[in-house]
N, C-alpha and C positions, 0 to 999 in steps of 0.2 A: 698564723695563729692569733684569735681572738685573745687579747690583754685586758685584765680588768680596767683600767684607762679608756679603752676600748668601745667598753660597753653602756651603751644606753638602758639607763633604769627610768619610770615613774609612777606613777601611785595612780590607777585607773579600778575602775568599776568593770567587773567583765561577769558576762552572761554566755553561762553555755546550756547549752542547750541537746535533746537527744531526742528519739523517735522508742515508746514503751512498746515491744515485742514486736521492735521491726522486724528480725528475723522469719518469726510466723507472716506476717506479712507480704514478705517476699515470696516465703514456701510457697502462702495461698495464689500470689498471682504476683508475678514479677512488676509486667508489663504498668500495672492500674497504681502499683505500691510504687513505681520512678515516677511515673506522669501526675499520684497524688503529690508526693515527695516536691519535687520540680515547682508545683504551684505553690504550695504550702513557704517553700522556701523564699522564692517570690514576696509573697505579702511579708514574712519574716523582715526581708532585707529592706524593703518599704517603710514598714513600722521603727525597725530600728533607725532607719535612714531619721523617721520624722522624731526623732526621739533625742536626736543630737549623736547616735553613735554611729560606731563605724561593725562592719562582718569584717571579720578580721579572718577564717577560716570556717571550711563546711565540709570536712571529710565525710564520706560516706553519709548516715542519717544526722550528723552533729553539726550544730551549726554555734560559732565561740563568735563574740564581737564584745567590742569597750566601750565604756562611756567615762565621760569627764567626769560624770556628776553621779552616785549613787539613786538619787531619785529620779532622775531620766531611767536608769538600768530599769528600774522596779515598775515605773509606770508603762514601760515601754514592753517590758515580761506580762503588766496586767492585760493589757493592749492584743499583746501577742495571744495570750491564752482564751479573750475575750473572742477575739475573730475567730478563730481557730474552731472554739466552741461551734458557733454558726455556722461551718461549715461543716462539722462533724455531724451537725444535729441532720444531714440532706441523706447520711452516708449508713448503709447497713452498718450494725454492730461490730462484725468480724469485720468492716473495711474502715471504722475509724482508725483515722491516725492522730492521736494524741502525745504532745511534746512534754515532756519532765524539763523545769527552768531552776540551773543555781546559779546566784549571785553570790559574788564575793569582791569584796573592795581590800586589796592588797597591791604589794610592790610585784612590779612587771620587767624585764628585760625586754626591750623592745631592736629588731632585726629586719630590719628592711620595713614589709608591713605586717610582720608577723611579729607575736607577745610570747613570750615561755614565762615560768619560772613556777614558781609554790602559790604565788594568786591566781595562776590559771589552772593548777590542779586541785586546788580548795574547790571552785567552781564547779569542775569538772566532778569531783566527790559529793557537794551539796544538791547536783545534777541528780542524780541518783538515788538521794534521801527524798525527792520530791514525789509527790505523787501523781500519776497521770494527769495531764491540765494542770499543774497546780507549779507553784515556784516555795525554794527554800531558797532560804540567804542566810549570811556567816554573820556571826556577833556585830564586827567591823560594819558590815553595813547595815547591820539593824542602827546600830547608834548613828548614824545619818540618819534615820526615815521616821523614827518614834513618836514622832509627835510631827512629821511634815505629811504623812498621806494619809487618807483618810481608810484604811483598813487595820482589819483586826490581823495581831500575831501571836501564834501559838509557841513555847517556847520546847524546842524539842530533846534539848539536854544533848550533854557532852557527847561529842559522835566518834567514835576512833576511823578514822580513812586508811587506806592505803595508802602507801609510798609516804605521807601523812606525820611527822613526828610527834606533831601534840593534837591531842584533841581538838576537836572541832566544836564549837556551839553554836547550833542551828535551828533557825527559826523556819516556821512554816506561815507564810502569806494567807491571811485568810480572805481569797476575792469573791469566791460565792457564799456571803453571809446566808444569804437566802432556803440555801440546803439546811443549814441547824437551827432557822427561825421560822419556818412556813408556817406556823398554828397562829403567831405574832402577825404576822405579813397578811394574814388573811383579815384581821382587824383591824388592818394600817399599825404601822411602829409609829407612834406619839417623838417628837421630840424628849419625853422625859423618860420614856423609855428607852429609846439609843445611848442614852446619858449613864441610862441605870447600869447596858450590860457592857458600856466602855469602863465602867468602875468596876465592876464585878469579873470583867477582863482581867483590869489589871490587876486584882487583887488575887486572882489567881495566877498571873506570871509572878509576882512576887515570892510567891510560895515554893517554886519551880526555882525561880533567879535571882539571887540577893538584891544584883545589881539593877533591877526595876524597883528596888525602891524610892531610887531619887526620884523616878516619874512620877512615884505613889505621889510620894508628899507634896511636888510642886502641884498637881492637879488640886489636891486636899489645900493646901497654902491657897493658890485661887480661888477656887470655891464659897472658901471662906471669908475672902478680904470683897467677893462680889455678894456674896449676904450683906457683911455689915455695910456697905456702901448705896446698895439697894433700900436696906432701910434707912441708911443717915439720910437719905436723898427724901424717902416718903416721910420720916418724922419731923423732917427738920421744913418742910415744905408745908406740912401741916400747921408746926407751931408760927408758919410765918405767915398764914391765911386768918388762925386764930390772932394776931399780932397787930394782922391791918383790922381785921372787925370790930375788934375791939379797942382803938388806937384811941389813946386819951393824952397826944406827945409825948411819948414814949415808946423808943424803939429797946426791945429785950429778947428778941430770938437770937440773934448772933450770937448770945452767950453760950448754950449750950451748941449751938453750930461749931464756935469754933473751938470746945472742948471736944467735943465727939470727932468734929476734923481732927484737932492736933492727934486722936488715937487714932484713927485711921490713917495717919499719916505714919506715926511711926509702925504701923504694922506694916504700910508699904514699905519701907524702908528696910523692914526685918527680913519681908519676902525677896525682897529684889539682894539680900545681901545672903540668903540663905539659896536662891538661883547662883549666885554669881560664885560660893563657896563649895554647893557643888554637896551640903550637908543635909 
């Protein structure tokens, strides 16, 4: 008999994964749906391999693996859905095979080389809210990735799961921006544009989830300490061209240099202490 003493626990990232209306699939043709299946899983265990995790299990169309790192999981899910796409795009409509990706970074029971416990069925539940190609992930590992990868997320509100005791909050991965901006794309996206709809982003997860407003502010906090810094650099550079031009031994730019510093110093100081406070 297993003794809680017994048993090994730890706090991994896991990715499960599933095949959308494998069933029809099968019905239409067994044979072509194992031998897609087969290869598909393949490049899966590959991707995941190079990603730093492990496949930990592949029952029937699912395939569950861990990673150490929540942004190995996600990059390695983008990875996953990106090839996947490419080979779907060779394959009749009724024979793609399209995978649903949920992340969730929770505590694990770990059993020889297999994981149980409430972080592998969050996973397995947020598997399910995704949509064909596409990946969802749980609160937990959203606050890992917010500001480390470079896609957009959509906030999908409180999810109730099965087997499930508290709600779930789940985010939806957005890796093909390119479906909701094709009009933008076609005129090239500007740097000040990606700027504009990363703000306009977040300004709508806010509204959705209280807790993105810390991101609100620290973006807004940046933002604003690179204006004034941008211009103390261009006026203070100015007064020290008009300084040498006009030099009659006398040096006087450094005055308002190091007034305008000391305030931008103390606004560094306000930012870095309102990052660190969390307010």
């Amino acid at each position: 008999m297993t003794t809680e003493q017994n048993v090994t626990r730890k706090l991994a990232a896991i990715l499960s994964a599933d095949v959308k209306g494998y069933s029809l699939l099968m019905r239409d043709d067994e044979l072509a749906t194992v031998q897609t299946l087969k290869i598909y899983r393949e490049l899966m265990a590959t991707l995941i391999h190079q990603h730093h995790g492990r496949v930990v299990d592949s029952p029937g169309d699912n395939v569950l693996a861990e990673f150490a790192s929540v942004v190995d999981a996600v990059q390695g899910a983008v990875s996953i859905q990106k090839e996947l796409k490419v080979k779907n795009d060779t394959l009749r409509d009724k024979r793609k095979m399209e995978f649903r990706i949920g992340i969730n970074l929770g505590d694990v029971i770990v059993e020889n080389d297999h994981i149980y416990g409430d972080g592998v069925n969050i996973a397995a539940r947020l598997e399910g809210m995704a949509d064909p190609g596409g990946i969802c992930i749980s609160r937990t590992a959203f606050d890992q990735i917010e500001d480390k990868l470079p896609f957009g997320y959509e906030y999908l509100g409180e999810k109730f799961a099965k087997n499930i005791t508290k709600p779930v909050r789940a985010y939806k991965v957005n890796i093909w921006p390119e479906t909701h901006t094709s009009k933008v794309l076609k005129t090239g996206m500007t740097k000040a544009s990606r700027k504009i709809k990363k703000v306009s982003s977040l300004f709508k997860m806010q509204e959705q989830d209280p807790q993105a407003k810390k991101q609100m502010k620290r973006l807004k906090s940046k933002q604003r300490f690179m204006f004034h810094l941008k211009a103390y650099l261009g006026v203070i550079g100015f007064l020290f061209i008009i300084n040498i031009l006009t030099y009659h031994g006398s040096i006087w730019f450094y005055w308002p240099a190091l007034g305008w510093g000391l305030f931008l110093y103390l606004h560094w100081l306000r930012k870095s202490y309102t990052n660190r406070s969390g307010r």
